[in-house]
PDB file with SEQRES, HELIX, SHEET and CRYST1 records, atoms N, CA, C and O in Angstrom:
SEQRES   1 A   85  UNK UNK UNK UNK UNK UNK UNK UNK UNK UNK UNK UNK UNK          
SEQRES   2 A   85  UNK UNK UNK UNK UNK UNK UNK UNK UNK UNK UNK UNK UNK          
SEQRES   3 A   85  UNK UNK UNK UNK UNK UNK UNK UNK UNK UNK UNK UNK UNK          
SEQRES   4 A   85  UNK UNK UNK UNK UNK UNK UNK UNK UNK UNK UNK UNK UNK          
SEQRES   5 A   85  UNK UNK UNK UNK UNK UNK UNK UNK UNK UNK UNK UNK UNK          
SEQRES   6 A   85  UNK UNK UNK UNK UNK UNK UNK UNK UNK UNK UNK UNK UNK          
SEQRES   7 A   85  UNK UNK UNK UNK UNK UNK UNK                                  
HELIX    1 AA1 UNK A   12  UNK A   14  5                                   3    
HELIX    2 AA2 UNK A   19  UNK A   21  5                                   3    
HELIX    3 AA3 UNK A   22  UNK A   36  1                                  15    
HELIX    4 AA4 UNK A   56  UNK A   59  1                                   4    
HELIX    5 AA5 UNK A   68  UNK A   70  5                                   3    
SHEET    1 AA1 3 UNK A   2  UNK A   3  0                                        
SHEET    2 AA1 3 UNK A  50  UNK A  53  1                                        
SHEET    3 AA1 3 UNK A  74  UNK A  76  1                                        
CRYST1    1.000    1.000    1.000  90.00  90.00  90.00 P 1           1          
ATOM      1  N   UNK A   1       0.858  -1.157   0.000  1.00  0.00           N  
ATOM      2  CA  UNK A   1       0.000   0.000   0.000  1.00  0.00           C  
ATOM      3  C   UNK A   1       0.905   1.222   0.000  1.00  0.00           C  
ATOM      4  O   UNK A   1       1.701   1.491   0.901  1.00  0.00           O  
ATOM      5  N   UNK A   2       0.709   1.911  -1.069  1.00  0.00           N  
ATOM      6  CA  UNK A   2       1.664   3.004  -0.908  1.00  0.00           C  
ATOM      7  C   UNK A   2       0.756   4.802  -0.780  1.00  0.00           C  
ATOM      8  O   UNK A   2      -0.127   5.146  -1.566  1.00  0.00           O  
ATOM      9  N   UNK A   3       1.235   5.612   0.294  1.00  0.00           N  
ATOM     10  CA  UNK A   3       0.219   6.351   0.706  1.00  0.00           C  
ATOM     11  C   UNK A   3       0.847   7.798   0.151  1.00  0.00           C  
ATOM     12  O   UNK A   3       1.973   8.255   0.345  1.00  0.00           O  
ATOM     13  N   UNK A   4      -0.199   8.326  -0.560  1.00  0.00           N  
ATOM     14  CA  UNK A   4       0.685   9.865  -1.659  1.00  0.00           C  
ATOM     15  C   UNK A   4      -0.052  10.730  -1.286  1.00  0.00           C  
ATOM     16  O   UNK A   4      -0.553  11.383  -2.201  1.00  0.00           O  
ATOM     17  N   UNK A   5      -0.514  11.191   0.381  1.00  0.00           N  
ATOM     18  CA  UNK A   5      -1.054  12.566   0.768  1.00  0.00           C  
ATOM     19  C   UNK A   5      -0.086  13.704   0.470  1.00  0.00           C  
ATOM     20  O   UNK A   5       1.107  13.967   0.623  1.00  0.00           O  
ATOM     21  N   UNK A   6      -1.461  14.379  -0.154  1.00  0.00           N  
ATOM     22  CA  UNK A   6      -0.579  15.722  -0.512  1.00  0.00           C  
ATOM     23  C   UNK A   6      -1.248  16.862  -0.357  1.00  0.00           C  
ATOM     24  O   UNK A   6      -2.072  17.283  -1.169  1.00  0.00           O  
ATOM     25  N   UNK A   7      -0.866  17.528   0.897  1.00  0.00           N  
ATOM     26  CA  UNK A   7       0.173  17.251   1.266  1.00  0.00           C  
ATOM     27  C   UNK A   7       0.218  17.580   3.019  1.00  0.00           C  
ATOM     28  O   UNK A   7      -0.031  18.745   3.330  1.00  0.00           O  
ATOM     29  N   UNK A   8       0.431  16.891   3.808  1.00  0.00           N  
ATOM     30  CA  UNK A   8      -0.242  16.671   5.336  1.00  0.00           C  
ATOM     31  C   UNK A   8       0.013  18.119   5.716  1.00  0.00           C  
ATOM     32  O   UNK A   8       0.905  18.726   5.123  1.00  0.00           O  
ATOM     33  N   UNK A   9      -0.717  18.731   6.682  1.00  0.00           N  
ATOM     34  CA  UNK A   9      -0.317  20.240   7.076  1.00  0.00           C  
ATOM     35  C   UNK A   9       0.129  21.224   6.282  1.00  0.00           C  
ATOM     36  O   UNK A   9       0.660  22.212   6.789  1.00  0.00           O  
ATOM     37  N   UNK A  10      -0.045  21.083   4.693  1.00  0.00           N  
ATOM     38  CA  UNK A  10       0.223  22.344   4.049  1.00  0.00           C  
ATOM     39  C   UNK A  10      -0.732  22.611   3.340  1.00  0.00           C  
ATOM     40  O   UNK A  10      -1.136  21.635   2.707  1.00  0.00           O  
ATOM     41  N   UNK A  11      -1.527  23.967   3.096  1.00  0.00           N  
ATOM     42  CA  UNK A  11      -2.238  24.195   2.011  1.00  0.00           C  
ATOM     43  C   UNK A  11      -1.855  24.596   0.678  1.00  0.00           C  
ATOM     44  O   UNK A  11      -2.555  25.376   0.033  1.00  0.00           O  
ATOM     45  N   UNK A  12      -0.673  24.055   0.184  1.00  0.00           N  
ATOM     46  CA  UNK A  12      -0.099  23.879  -0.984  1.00  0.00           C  
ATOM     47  C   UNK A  12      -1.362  23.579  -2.253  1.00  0.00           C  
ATOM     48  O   UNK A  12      -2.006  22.545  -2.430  1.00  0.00           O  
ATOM     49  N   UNK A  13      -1.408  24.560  -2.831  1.00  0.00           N  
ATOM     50  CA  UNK A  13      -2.598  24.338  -4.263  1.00  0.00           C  
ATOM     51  C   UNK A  13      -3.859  24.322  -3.714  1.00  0.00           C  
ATOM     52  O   UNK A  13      -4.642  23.555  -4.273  1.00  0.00           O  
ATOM     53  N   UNK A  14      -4.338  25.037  -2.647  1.00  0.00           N  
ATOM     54  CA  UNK A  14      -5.627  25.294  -2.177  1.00  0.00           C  
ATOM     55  C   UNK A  14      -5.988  24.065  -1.564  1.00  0.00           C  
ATOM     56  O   UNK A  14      -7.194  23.903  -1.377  1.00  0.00           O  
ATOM     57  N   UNK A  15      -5.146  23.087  -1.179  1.00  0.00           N  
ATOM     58  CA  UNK A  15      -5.785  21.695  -0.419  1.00  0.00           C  
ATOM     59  C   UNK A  15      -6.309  22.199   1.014  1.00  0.00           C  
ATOM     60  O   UNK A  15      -5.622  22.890   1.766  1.00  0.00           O  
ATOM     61  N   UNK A  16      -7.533  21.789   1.276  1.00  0.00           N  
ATOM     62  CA  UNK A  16      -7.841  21.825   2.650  1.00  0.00           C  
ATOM     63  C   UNK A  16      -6.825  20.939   3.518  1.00  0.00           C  
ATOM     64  O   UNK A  16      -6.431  19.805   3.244  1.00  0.00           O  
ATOM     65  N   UNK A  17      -6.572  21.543   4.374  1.00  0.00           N  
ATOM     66  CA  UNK A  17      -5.560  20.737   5.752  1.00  0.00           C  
ATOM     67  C   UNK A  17      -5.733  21.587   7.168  1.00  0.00           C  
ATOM     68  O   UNK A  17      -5.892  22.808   7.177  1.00  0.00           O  
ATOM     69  N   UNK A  18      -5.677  20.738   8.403  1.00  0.00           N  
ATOM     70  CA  UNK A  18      -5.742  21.177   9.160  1.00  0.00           C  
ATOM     71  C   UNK A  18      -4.526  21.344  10.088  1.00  0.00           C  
ATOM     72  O   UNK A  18      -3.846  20.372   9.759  1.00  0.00           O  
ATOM     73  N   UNK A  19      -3.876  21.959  11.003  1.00  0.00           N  
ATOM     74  CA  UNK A  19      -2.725  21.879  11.915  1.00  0.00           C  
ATOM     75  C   UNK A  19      -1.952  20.339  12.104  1.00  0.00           C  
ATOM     76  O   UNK A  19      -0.899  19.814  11.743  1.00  0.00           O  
ATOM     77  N   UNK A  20      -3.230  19.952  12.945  1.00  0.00           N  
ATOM     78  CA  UNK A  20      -2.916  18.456  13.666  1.00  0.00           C  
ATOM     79  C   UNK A  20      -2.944  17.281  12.684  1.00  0.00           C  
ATOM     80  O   UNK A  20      -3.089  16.127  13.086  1.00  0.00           O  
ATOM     81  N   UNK A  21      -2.800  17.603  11.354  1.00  0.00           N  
ATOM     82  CA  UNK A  21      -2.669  16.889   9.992  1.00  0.00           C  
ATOM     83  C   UNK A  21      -1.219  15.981  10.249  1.00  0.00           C  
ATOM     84  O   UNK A  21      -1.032  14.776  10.076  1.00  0.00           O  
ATOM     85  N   UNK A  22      -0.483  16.813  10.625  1.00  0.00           N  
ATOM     86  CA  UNK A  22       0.804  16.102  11.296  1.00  0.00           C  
ATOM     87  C   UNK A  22       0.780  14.763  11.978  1.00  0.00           C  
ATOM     88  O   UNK A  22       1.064  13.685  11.454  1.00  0.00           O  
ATOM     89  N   UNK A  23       0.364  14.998  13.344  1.00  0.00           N  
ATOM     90  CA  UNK A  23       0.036  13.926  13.617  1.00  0.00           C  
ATOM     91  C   UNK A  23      -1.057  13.042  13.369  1.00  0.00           C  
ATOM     92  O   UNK A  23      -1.236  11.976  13.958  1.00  0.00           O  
ATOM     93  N   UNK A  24      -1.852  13.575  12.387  1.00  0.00           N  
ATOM     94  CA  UNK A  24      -3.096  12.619  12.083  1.00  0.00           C  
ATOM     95  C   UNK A  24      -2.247  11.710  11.062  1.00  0.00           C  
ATOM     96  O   UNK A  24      -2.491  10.506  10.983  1.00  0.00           O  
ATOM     97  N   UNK A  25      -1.315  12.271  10.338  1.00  0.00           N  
ATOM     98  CA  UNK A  25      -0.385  11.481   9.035  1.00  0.00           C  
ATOM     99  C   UNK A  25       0.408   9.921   9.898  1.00  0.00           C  
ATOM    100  O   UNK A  25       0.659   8.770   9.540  1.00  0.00           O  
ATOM    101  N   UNK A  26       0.532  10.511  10.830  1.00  0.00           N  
ATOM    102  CA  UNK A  26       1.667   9.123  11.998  1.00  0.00           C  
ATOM    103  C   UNK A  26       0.223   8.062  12.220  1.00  0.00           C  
ATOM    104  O   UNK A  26       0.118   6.871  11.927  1.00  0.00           O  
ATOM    105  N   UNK A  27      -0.899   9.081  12.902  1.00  0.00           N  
ATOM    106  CA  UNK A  27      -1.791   8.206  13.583  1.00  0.00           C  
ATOM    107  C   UNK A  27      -2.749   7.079  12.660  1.00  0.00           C  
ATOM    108  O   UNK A  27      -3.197   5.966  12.936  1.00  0.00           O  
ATOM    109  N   UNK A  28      -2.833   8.043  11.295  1.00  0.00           N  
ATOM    110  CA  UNK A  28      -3.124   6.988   9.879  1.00  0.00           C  
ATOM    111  C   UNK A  28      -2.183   5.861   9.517  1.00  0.00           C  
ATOM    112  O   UNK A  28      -2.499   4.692   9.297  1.00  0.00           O  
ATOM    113  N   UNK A  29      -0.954   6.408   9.492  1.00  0.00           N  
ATOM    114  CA  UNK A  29       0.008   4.954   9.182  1.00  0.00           C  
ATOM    115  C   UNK A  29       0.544   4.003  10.468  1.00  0.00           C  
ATOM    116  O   UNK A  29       1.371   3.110  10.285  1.00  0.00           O  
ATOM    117  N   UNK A  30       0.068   4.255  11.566  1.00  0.00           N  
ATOM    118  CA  UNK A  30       0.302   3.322  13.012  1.00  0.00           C  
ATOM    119  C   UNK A  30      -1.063   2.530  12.859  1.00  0.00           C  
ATOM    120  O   UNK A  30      -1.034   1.424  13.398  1.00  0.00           O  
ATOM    121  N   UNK A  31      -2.197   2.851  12.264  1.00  0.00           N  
ATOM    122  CA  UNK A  31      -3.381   2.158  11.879  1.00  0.00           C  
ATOM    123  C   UNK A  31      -3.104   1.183  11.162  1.00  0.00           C  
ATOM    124  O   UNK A  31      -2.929  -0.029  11.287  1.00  0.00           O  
ATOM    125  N   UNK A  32      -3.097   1.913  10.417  1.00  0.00           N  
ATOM    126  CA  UNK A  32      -3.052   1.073   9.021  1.00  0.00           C  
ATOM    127  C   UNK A  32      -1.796  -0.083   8.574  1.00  0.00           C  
ATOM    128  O   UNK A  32      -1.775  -1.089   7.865  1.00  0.00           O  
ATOM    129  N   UNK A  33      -0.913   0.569   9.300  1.00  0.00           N  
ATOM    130  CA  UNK A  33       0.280  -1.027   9.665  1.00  0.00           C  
ATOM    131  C   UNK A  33      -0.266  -1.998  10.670  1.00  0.00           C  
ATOM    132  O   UNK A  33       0.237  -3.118  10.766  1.00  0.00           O  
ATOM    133  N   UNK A  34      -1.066  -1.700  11.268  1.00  0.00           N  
ATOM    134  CA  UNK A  34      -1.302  -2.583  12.630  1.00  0.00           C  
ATOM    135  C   UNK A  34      -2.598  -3.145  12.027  1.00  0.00           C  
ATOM    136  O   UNK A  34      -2.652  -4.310  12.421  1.00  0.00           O  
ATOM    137  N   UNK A  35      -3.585  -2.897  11.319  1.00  0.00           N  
ATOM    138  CA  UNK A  35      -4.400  -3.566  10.773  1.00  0.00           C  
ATOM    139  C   UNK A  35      -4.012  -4.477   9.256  1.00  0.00           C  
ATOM    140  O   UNK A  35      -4.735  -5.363   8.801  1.00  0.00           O  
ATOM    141  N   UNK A  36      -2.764  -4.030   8.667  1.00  0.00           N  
ATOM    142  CA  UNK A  36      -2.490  -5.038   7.381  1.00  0.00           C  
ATOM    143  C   UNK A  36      -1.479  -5.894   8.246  1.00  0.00           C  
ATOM    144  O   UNK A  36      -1.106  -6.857   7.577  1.00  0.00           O  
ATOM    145  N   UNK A  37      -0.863  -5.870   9.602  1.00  0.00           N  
ATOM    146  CA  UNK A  37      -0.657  -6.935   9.914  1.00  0.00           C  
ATOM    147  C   UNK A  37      -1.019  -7.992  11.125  1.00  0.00           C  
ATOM    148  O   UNK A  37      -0.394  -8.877  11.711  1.00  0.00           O  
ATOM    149  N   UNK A  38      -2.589  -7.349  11.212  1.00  0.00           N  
ATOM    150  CA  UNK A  38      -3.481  -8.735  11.669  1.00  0.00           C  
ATOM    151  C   UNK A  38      -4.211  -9.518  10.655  1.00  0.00           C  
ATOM    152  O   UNK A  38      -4.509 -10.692  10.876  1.00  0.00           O  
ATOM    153  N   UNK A  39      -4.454  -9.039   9.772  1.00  0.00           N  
ATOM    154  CA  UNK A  39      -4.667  -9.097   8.345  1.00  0.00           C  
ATOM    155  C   UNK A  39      -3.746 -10.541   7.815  1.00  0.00           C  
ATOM    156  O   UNK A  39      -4.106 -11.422   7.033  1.00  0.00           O  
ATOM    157  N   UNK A  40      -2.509 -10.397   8.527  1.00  0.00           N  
ATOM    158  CA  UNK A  40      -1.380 -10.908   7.675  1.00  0.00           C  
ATOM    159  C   UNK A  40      -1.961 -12.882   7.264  1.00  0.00           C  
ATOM    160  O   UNK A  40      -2.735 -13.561   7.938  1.00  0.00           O  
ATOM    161  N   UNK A  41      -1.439 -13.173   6.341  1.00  0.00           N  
ATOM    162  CA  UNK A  41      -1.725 -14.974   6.353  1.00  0.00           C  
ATOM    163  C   UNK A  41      -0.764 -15.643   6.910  1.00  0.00           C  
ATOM    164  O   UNK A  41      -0.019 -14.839   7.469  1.00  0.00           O  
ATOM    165  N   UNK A  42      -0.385 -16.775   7.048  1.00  0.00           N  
ATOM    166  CA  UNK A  42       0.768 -17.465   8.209  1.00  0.00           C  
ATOM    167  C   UNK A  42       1.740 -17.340   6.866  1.00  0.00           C  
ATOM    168  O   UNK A  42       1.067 -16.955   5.909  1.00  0.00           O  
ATOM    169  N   UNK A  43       2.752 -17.500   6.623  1.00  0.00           N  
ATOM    170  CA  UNK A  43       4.044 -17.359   5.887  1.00  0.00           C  
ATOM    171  C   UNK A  43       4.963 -16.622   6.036  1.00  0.00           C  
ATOM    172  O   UNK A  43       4.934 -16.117   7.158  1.00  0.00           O  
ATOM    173  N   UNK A  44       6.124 -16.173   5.192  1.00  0.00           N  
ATOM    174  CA  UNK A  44       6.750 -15.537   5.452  1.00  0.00           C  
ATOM    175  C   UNK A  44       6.539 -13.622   4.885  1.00  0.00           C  
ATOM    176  O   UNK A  44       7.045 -12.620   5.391  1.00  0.00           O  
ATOM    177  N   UNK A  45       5.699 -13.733   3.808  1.00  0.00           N  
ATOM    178  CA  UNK A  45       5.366 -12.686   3.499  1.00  0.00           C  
ATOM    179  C   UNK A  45       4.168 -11.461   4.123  1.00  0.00           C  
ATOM    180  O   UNK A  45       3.326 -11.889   4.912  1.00  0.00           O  
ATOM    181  N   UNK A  46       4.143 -10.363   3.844  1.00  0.00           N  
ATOM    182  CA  UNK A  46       3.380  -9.375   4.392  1.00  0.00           C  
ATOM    183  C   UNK A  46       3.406  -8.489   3.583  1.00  0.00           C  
ATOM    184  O   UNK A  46       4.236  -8.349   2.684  1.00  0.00           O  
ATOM    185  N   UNK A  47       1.982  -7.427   3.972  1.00  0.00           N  
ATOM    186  CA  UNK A  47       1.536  -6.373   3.361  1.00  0.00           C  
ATOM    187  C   UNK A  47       3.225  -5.558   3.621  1.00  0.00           C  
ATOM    188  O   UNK A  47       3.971  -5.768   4.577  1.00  0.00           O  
ATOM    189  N   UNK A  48       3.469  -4.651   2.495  1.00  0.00           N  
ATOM    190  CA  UNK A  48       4.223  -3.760   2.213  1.00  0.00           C  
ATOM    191  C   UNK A  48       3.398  -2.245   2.641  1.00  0.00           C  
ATOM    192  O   UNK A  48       2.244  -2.179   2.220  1.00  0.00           O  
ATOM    193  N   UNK A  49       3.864  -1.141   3.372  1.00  0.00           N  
ATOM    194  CA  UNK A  49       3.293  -0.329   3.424  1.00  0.00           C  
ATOM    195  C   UNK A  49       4.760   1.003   2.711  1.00  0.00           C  
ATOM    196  O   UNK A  49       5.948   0.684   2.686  1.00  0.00           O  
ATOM    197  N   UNK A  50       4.358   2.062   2.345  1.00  0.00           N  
ATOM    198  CA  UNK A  50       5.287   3.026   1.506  1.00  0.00           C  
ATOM    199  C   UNK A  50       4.338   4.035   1.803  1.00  0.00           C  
ATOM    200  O   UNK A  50       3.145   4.065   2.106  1.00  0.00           O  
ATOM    201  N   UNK A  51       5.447   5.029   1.580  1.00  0.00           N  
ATOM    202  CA  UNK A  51       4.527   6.182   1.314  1.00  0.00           C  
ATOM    203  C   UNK A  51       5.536   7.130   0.281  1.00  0.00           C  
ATOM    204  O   UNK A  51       6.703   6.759   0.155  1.00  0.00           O  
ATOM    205  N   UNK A  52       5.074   8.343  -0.447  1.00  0.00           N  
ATOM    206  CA  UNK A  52       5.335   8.880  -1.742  1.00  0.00           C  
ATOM    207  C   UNK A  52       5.742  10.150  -0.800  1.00  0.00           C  
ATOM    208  O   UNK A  52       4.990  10.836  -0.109  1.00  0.00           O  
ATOM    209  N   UNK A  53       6.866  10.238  -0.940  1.00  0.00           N  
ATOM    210  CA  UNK A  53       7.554  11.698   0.131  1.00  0.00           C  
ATOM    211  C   UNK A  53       7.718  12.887  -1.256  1.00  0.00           C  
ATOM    212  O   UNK A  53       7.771  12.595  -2.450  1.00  0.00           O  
ATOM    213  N   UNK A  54       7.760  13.933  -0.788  1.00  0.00           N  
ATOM    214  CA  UNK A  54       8.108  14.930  -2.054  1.00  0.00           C  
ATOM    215  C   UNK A  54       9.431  15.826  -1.476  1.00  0.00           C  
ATOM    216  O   UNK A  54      10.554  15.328  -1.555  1.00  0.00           O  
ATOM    217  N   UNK A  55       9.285  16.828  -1.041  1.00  0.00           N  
ATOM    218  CA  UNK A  55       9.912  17.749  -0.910  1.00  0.00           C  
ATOM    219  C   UNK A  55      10.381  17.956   0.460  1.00  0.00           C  
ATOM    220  O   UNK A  55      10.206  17.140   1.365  1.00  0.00           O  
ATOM    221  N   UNK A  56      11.064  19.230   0.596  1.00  0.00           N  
ATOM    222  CA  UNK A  56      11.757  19.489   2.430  1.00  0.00           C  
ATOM    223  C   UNK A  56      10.327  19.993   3.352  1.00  0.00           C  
ATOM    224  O   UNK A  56      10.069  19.710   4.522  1.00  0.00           O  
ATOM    225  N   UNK A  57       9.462  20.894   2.314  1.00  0.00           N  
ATOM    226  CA  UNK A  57       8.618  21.144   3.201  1.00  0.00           C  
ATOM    227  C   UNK A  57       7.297  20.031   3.415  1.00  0.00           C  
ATOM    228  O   UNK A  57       6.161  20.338   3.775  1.00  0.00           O  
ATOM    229  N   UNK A  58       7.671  19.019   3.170  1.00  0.00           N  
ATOM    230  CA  UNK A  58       6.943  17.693   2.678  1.00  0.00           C  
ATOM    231  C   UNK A  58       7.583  17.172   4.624  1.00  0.00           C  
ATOM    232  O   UNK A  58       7.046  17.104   5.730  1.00  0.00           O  
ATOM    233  N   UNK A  59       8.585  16.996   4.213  1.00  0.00           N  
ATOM    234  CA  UNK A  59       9.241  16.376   5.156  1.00  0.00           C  
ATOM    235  C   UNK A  59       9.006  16.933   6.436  1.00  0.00           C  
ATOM    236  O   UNK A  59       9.080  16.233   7.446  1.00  0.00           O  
ATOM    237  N   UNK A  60       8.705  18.240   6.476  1.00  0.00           N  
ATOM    238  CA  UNK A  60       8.931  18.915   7.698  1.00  0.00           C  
ATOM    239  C   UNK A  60       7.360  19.308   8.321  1.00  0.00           C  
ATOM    240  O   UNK A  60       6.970  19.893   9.331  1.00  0.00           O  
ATOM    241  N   UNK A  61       6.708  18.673   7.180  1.00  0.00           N  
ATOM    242  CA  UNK A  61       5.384  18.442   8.237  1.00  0.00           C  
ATOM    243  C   UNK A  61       4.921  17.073   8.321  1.00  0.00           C  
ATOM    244  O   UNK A  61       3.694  17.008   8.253  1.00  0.00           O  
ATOM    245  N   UNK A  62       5.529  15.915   8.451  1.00  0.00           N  
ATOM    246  CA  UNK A  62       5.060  14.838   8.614  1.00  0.00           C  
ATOM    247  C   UNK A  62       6.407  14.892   9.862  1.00  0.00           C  
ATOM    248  O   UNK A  62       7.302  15.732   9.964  1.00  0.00           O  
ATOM    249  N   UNK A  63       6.096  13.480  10.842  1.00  0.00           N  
ATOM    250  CA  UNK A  63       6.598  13.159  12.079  1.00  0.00           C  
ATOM    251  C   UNK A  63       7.856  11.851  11.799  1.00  0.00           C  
ATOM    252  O   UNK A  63       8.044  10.804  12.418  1.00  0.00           O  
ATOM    253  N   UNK A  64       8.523  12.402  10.688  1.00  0.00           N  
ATOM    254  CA  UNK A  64       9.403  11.407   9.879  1.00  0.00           C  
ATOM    255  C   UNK A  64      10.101  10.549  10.966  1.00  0.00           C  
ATOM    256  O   UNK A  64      10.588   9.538  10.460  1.00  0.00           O  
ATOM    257  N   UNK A  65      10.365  10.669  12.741  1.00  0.00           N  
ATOM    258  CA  UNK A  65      11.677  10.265  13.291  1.00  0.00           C  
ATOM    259  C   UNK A  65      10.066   9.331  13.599  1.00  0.00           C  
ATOM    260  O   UNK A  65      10.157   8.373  14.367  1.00  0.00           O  
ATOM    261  N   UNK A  66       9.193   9.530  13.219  1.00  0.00           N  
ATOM    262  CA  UNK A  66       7.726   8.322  14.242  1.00  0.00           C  
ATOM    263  C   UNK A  66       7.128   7.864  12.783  1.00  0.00           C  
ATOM    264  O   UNK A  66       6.146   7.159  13.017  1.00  0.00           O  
ATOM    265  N   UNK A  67       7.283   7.957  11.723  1.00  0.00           N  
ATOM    266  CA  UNK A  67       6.088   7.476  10.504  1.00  0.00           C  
ATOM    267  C   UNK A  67       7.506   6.370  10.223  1.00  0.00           C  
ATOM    268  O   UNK A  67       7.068   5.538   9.428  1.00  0.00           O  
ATOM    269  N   UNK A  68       8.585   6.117  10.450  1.00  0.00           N  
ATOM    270  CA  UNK A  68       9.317   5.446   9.478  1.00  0.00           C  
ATOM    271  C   UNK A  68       9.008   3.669  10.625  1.00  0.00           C  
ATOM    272  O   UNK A  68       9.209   2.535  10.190  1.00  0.00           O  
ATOM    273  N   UNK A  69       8.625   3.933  11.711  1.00  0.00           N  
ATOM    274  CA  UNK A  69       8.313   2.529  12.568  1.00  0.00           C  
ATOM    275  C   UNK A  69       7.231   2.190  11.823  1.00  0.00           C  
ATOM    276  O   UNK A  69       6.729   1.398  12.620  1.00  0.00           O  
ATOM    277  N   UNK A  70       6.639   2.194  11.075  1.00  0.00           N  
ATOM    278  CA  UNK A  70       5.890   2.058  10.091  1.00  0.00           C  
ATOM    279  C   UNK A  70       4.827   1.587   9.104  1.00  0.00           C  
ATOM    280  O   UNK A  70       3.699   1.171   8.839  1.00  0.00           O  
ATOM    281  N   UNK A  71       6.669   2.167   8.598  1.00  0.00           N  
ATOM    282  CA  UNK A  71       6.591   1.495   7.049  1.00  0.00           C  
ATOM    283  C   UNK A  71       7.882   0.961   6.139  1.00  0.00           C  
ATOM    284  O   UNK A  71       8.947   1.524   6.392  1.00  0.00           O  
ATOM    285  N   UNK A  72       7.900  -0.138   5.033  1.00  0.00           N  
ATOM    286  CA  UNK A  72       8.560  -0.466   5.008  1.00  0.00           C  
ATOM    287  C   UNK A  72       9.570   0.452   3.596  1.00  0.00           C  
ATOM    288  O   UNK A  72      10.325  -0.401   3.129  1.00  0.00           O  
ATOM    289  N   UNK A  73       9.683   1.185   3.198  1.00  0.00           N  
ATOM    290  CA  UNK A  73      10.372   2.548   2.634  1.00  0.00           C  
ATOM    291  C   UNK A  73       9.635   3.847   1.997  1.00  0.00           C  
ATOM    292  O   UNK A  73       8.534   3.781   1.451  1.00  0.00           O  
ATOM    293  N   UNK A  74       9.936   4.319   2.055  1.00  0.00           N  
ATOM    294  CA  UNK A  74       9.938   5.687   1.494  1.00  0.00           C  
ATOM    295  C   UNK A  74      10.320   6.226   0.021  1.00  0.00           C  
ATOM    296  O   UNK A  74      11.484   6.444  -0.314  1.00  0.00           O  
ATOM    297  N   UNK A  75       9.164   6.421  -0.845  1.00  0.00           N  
ATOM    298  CA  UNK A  75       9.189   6.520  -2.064  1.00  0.00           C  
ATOM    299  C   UNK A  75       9.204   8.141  -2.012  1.00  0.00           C  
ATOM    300  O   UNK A  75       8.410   8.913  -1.475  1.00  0.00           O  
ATOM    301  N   UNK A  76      10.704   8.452  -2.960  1.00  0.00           N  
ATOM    302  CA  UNK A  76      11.111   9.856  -2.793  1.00  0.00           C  
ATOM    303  C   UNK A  76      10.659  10.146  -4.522  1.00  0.00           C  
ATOM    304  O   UNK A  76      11.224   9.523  -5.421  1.00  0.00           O  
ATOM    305  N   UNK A  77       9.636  11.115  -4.781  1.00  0.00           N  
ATOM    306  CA  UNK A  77       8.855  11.712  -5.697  1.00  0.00           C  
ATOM    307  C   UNK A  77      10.226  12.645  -6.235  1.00  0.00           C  
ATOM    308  O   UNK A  77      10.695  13.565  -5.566  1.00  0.00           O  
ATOM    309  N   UNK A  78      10.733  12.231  -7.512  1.00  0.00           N  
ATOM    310  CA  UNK A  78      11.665  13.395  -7.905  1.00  0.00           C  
ATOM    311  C   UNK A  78      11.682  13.890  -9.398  1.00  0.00           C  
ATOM    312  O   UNK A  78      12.446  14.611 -10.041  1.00  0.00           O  
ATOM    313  N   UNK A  79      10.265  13.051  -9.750  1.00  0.00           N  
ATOM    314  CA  UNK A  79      10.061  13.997 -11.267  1.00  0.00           C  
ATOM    315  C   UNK A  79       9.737  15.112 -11.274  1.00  0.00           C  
ATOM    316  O   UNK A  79       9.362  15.645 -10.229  1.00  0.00           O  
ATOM    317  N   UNK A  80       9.790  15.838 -12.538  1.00  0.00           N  
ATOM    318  CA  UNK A  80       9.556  17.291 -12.789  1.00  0.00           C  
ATOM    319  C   UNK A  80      10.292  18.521 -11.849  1.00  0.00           C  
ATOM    320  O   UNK A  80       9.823  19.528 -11.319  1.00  0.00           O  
ATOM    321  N   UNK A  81      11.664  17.950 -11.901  1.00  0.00           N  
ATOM    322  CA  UNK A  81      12.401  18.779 -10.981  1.00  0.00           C  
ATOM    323  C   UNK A  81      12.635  20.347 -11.442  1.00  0.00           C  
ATOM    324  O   UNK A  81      12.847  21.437 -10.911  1.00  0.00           O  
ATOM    325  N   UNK A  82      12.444  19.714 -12.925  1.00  0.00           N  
ATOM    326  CA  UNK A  82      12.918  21.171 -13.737  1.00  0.00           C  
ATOM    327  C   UNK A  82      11.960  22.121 -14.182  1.00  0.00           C  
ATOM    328  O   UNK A  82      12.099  23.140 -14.860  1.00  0.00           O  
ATOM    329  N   UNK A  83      11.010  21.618 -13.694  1.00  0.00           N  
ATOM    330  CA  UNK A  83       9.054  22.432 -13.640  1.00  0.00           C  
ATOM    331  C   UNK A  83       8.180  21.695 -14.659  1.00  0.00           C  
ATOM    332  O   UNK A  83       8.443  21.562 -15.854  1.00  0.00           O  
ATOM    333  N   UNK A  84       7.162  21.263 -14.051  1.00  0.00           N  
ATOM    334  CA  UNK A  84       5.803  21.015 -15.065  1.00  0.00           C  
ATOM    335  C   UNK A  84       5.463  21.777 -15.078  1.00  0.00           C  
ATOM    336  O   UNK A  84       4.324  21.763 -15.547  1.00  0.00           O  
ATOM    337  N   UNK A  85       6.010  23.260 -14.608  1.00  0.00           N  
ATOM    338  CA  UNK A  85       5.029  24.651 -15.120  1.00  0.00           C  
ATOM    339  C   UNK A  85       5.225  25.262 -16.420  1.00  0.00           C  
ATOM    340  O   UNK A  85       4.537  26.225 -16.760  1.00  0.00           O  
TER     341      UNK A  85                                                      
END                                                                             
């Protein structure tokens, strides 16, 4: 499951967001890992969880030193560096 909020605590492009978006971003992926692995079947495999990171100010509103207990990596978004504008 790979998770591409965009963008938690910023109103970047008129997105509605609220303050505590921050920690609602940790408290969504501490869910949602803990339910794909009761979920899990007996073997050795398991749900994959990711999420789609973008930028510094990306980074600096999510709870990166608490979202990375997790998940299992971090998909760093680095197209259109040179502008889709």
């Amino acid at each position: 499951v790979d998770i591409d909020w965009e963008y938690p605590g910023l109103g970047t492009a008129g997105i509605k967001y609220r303050p505590e978006d921050k920690q609602n971003f940790t408290s969504m992926l501490r869910v949602l890992r803990e339910t794909l692995d009761a979920g899990k079947r007996p073997g050795p495999d398991h749900y994959l969880l990711t999420i789609a990171a973008a930028d510094r100010e990306y980074v600096e509103n999510i709870e990166l030193n608490r979202v990375t207990a997790y998940l299992d990596w971090i998909n760093l978004m680095s197209y259109d560096l040179y502008g889709a504008w």
